[in-house]
N, C-alpha and C positions, 0 to 999 in steps of 0.2 A: 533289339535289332534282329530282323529274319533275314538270314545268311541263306541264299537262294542261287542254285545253278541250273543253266538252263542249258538247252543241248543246242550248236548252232553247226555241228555237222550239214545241214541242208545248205547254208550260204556257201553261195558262189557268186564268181565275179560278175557276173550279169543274170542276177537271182531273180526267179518266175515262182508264182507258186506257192509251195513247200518254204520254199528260201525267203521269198519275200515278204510271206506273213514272218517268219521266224525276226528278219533284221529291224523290221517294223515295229517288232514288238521290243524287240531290245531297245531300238533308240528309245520308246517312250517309257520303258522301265527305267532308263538311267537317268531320263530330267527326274523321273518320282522320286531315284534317291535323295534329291536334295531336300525334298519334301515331305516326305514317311520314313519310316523305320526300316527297310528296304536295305538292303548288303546283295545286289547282285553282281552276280560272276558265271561267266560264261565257260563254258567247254566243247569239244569235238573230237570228235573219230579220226584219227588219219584215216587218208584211203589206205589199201593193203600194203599199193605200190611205196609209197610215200611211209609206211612203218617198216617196210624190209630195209629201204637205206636208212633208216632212223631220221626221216626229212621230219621236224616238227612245226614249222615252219607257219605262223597265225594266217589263214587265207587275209587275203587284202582289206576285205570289206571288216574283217573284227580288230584290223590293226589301231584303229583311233581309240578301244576300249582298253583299259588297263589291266584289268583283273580275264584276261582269257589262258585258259590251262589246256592243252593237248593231255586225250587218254590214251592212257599207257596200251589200248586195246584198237585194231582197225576196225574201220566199223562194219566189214563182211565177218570178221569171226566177231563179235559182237551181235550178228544178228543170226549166225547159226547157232553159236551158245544158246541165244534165248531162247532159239527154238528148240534147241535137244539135249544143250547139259548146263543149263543155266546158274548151278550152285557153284562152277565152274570161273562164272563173272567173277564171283566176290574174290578173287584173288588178285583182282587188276584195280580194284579200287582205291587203291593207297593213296594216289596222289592227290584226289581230289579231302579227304580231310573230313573233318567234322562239320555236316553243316543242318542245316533243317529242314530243309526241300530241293529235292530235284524233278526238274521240267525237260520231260520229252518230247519234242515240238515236231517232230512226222514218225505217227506209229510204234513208237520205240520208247521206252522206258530201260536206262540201267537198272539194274535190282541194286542199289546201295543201301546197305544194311539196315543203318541206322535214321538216314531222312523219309520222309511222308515224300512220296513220288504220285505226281501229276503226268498224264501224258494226252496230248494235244491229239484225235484223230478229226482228221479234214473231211472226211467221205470216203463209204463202203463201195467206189464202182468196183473192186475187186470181186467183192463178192454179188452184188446186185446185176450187174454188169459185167463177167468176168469175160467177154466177147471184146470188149475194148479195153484190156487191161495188159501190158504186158506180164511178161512171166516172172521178173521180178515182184512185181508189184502182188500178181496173184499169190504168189507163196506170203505175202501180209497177215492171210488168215491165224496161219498158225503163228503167228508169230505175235501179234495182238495177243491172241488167247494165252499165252503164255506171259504176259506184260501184264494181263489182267490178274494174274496169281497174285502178283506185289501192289499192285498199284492203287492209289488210295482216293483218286479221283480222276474222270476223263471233262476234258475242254474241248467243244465244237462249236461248230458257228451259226447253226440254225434247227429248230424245233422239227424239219425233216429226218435232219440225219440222227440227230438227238434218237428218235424215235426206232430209226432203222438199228444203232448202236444198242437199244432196248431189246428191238424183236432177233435182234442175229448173235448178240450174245448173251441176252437172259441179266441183262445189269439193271441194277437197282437204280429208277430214274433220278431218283432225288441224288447221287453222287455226280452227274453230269451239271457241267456248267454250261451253259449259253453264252457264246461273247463274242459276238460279227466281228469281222474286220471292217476294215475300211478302204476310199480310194486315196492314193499315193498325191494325189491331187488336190487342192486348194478351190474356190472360188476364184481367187484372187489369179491364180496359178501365173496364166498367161497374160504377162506385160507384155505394153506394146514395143518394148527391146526385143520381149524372147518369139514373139509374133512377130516380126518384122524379119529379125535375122534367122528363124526355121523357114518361115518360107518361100527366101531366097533357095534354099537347099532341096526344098520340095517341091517347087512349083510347077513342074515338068504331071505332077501327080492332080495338079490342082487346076489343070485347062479344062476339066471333065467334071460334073457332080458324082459322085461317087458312095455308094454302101460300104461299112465299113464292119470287118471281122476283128479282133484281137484275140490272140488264144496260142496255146500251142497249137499248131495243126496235125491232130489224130482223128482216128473214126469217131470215139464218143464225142464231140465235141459237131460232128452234123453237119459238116460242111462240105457232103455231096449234094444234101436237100439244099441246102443256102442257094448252092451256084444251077440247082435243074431251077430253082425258084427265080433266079435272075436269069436263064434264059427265058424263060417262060417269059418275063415282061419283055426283053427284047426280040423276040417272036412275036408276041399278038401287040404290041402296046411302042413297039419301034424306041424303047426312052434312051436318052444320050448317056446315061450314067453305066461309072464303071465298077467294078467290086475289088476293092481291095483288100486281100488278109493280109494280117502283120502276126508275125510268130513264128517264133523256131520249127524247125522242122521237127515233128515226135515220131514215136511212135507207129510204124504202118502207114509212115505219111506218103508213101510213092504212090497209093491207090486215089489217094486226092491228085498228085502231081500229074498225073497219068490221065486222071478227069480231063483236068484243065489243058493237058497238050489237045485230046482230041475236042477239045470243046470246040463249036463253031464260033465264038467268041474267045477264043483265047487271048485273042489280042487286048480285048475289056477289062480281063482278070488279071488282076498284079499280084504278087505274091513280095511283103519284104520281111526278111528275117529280123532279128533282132536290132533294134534301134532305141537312141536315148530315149530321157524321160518327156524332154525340152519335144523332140520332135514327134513323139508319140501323142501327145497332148494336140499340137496342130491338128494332129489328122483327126483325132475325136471332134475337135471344135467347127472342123471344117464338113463334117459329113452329111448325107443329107440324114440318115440316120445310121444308128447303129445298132446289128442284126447279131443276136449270141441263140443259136435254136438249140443249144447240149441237151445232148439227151439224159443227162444226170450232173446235178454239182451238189459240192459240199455247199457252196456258199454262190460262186458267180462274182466272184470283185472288177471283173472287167464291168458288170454292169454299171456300177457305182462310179468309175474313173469315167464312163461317158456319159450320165446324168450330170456328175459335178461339173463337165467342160461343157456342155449344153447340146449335147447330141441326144437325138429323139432313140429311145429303146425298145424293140421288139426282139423276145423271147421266149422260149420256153413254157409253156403252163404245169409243169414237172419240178421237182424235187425242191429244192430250197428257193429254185428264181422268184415263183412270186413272194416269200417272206421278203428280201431282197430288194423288188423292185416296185413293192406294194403299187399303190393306185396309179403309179408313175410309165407304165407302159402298157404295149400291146401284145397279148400273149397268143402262142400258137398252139399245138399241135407237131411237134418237133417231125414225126414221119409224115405228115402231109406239107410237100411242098408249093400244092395249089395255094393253100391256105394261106401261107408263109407268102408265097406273091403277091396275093389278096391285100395281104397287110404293108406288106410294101408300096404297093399302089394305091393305097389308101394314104398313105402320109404325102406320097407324092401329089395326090388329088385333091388335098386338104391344107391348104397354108395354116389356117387358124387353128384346126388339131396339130399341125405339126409345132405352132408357136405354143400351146397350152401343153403339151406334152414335154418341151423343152424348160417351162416355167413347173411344174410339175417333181419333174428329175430330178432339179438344184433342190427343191425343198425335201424331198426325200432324200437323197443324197449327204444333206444338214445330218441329217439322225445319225450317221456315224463319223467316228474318227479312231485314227489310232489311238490319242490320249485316252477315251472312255475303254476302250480295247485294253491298255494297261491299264487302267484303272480296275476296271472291274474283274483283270488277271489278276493283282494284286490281292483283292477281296477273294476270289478264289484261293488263291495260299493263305491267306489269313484263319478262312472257312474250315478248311480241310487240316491247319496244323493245332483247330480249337478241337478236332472229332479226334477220336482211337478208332473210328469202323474204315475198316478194307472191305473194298467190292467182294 
């Protein structure tokens, strides 16, 4: 039996990201225990706040699991320890016990003594990109490099960043795994229940054809070019469709907001923050396409959740998107938003590329799921607890 903890500090109650690969991964770790040799058990960082009153309290989303343990450490002095006095951790380790691996699932590795430690890094924009990162996020450098002292294998999700994780920290390629995620979404997804009764709720969005965004909304992520690119078509090309992004507000998000007040379209542009899974799915299925131009991703899973729902995808010709969205889309040039029009106007000018593209999507979109995702995480801790080499 491989007695395995995994860090789920990033879950939150309406998890993006970081959080969502994390919970993703756990749900399909725990059907594997039925079925392999697999002992997992979860753990987490209180916040600072939440360790000073002693709140230990399981966040909601790990409440269905049985085996979750709170560290006796919050996870702000946890991530200065590792940066500055890290021999310092091993005094907080106690609770967690004898086990054989531990999984660090965003940038973070505990040093616990005696298990083979695995840590999950998503994508270098801090360092590649440190112009759209916040300040948090930038201090990761040193804080990775210091993780890398212990740790005995790194997990990402595409042969781009694989690469970058190579040239920016000098790591031995053969200890990197490769293992995509996947979209949260089914083929199957949308019944005509969950279709019927979302878009009574939405239909006020759905009088108009519409471009669709999903994302956090920050700089890296390009969606000042998105929205010059959609005036552009309603300037020379008059088209009735309107743009709407879904995602929390991030990061430096007022320089977007601020766009869109003085935009002469603003009325076109919708902006909705976080919403269910059941209603997010409509809007994919209903779009005329859907537009991700980021100027850097670990991986892109937004691309994957609108291939599987049958939204046509143009993106990015940059960093991990085309592994990602292989033969299935239309790629751009993320700083020219001529181009990016261009290609818009191209699907709208095209029914039968837009129907081949959409049949396209679904069959790429097949290639992943979360089950192969734990699957082949699984074979990574198998891997790594047969070696004695550390990075």
């Amino acid at each position: 039996m491989i007695k395995v903890y995994i860090d789920a500090t990033s879950v939150r109650n309406k998890p993006t990201g970081i959080g969502f690969y994390t919970i993703n991964l756990i749900n399909e770790l725990y059907y594997l225990e039925n079925t392999s040799d697999l002992n997992l058990n979860i753990y987490f960082h209180p916040s600072l706040k939440n360790w000073l009153s002693r709140n230990f309290l399981i966040p909601k989303l790990l409440e269905q699991y049985l085996k979750v343990l709170p560290l006796n450490i919050p996870v702000s002095l946890a991530d200065l320890l590792a940066k500055y006095s890290p021999f310092i951790l091993f005094c907080f380790r106690n609770n967690l016990g004898d086990i054989d691996l531990i999984h660090g699932a965003d940038h973070y590795i505990y040093p616990h003594q005696q298990a083979k430690k695995v840590i999950t890094i998503h994508d270098l924009t801090f360092l590649k990109f440190p112009k759209y990162s916040t300040k948090i996020v930038k201090s990761y450098t040193k804080r990775i490099k210091q993780c890398l002292k212990w740790t005995d294998a790194i997990i990402t999700f595409s042969e781009n960043t694989k690469q970058d994780i190579v040239d920016f920290f000098n790591v031995d390629p053969n200890v990197i795994y490769i293992i995509p995620q996947a979209s949260r979404y089914s083929n199957n997804y949308l019944t005509p229940q969950i279709l019927t009764k979302c878009i009574v709720s939405i239909e006020k969005h759905l009088h108009s054809p519409y471009f669709l965004f999903v994302s956090t909304l920050e700089p890296r992520k390009n969606i000042l070019n998105l929205i010059k690119a959609f005036e552009y078509l309603k300037i020379n090309y008059s088209i009735p469709h309107k743009l709407i992004l879904i995602g929390k507000k991030g990061w430096d998000y007022n320089s977007i907001i601020d766009y869109i007040n003085k935009s002469t379209f603003k009325e076109d542009i919708q902006h909705l923050d976080y919403i269910s899974d059941q209603l997010l799915a409509v809007f994919y299925s209903q779009a005329e396409a859907f537009i991700y131009p980021s100027f850097y991703e670990g991986f892109g899973l937004p691309i994957l959740e609108a291939m599987t729902l049958g939204s046509p995808v143009i993106t990015s010709n940059t960093s991990s998107l085309p592994e990602v969205a292989g033969n299935a889309a239309l790629y751009v040039d993320p700083y020219d938003y001529y181009q990016l029009a261009k290609m818009m106007l191209k699907i709208l000018n095209n029914p039968d590329l837009r129907k081949e593209m959409i049949s396209r999507g679904k069959q790429q979109a097949n290639n992943f799921s979360w089950k192969n995702t734990a699957l082949k995480t699984l074979n990574a801790y198998k891997s790594v607890l047969s070696k004695s080499k550390k990075l």
